[in-house]
C-alpha positions as CSV (number, residue, x, y, z in Angstrom):
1,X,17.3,5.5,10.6
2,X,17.6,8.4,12.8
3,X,19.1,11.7,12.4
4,X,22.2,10.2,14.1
5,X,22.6,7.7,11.5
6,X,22.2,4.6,14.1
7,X,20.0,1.6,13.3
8,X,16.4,1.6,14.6
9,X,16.4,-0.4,18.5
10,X,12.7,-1.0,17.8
11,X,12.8,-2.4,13.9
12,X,15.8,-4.7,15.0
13,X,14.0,-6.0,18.3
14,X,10.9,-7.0,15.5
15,X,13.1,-8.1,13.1
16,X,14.6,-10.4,16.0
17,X,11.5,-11.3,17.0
18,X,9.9,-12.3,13.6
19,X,13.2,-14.7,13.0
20,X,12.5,-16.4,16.6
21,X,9.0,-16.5,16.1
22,X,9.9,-18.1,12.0
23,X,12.3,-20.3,13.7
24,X,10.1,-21.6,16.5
25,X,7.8,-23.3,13.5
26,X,7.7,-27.4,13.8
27,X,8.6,-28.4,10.6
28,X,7.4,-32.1,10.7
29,X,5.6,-31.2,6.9
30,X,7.8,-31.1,4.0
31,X,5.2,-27.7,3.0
32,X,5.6,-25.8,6.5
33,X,9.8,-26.9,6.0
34,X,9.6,-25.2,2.7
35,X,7.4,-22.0,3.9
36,X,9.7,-22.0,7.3
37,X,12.7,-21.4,4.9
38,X,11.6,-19.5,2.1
39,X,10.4,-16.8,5.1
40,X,14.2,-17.1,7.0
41,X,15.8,-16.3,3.3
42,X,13.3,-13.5,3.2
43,X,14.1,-12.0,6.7
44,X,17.7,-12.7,5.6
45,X,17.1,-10.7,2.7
46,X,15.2,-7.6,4.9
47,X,18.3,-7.8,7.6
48,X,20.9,-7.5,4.6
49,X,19.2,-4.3,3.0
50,X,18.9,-3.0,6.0
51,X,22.4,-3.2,6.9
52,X,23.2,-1.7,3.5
53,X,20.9,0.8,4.0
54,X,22.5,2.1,6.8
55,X,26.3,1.5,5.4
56,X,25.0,4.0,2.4
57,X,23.6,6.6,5.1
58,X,27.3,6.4,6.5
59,X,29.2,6.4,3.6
60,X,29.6,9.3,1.2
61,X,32.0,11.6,-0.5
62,X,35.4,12.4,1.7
63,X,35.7,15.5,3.2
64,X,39.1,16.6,1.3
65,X,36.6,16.1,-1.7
66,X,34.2,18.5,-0.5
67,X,37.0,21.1,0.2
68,X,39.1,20.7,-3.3
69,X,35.6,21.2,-5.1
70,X,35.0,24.4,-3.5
71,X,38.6,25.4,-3.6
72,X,37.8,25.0,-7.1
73,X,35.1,26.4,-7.8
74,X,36.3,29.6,-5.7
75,X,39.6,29.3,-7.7
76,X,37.2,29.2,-11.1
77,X,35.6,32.4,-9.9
78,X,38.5,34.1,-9.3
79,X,40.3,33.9,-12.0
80,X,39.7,36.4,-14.1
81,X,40.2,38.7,-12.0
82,X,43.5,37.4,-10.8
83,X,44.5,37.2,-14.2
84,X,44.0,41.2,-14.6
85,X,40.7,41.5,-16.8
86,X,39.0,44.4,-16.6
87,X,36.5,44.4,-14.1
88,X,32.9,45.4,-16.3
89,X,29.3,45.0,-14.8
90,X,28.9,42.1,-17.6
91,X,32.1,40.3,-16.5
92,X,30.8,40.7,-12.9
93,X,27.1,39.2,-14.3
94,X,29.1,36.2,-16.2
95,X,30.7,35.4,-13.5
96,X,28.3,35.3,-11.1
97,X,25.8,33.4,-13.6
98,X,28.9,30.8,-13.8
99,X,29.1,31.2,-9.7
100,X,25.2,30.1,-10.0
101,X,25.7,26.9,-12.1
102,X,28.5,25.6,-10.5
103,X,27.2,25.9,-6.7
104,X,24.1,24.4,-8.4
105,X,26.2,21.6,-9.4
106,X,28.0,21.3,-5.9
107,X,24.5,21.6,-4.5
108,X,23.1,18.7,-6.2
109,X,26.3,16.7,-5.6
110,X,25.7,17.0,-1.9
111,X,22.2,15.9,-1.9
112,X,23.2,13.0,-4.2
113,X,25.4,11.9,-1.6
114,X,22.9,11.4,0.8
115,X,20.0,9.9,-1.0
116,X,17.5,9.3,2.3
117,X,17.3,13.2,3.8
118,X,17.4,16.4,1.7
119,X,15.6,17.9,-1.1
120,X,15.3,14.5,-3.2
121,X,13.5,12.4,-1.3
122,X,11.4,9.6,-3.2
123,X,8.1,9.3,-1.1
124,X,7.3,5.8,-0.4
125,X,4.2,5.4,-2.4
126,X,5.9,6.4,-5.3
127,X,8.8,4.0,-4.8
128,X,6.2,1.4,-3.8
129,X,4.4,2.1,-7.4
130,X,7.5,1.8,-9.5
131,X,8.3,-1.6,-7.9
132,X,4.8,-3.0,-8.7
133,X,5.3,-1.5,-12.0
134,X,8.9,-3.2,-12.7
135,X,7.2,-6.7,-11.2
136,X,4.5,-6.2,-13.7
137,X,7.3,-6.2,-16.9
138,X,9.9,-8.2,-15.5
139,X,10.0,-11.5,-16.9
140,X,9.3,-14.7,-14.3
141,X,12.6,-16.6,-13.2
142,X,11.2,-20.1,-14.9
143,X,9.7,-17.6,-18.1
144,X,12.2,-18.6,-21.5
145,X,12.7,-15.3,-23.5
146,X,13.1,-16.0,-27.1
């Protein structure tokens, strides 16, 4: 993805490529048929994360969302004074340690909505390690539990 959001030109022309070069196979042997499919349901697979991929770049929380949380977190802040407590230097500290969890918590929703760029990124070894990791306990399709 780039930092415009659009689609990689080069990974599509490869993926392109890879399904005209799968597709050119003969498949006069039942075995190569077989292979020649199982690797078109597999590019099919890689085209359809892709494309959610980049739906779930796009997508995210609406922008009257964004605004309404920090009318209300401004609104929170503000209210006691608005609603004529006395101003103190530990009403001032509360309310500024309150100011500090909540824009932590508006923080973290904003990098939650976009889960590929930001401060929580997932490197890709580590990603790649906990799929090896959830192959290695998840059952076989043909394995009977019980």
């Amino acid at each position: 993805m780039d930092r415009d959001g659009s689609l990689s030109e080069a990974a599509q022309q490869t993926l392109d490529s890879l399904r005209t070069t799968v597709s050119a196979v003969p498949t006069a042997d039942t075995v190569v048929a077989d292979s020649r499919a199982d690797a078109v349901d597999g590019l099919d697979r890689v085209a359809q994360a892709r494309q959610d991929r980049a739906v779930d770049v796009r997508e995210g929380l609406p922008g009257f969302l964004y605004i309404a949380l920090i009318f209300g977190t401004v609104m929170l802040l503000l209210s006691p004074a608005l609603s004529g407590v006395g101003v103190t230097a530990r009403s001032i500290a509360m309310i500024g340690l309150l100011g500090v969890v909540v824009g932590s918590a508006l923080l973290q929703i904003h990098n939650l909505d976009h889960p590929f760029s930001g401060g929580n990124l997932v490197s890709r070894e580590a990603y790649e390690l906990a799929v090896t990791r959830f192959q290695q306990i998840a059952p076989s399709p043909g394995a009977r539990i019980g």
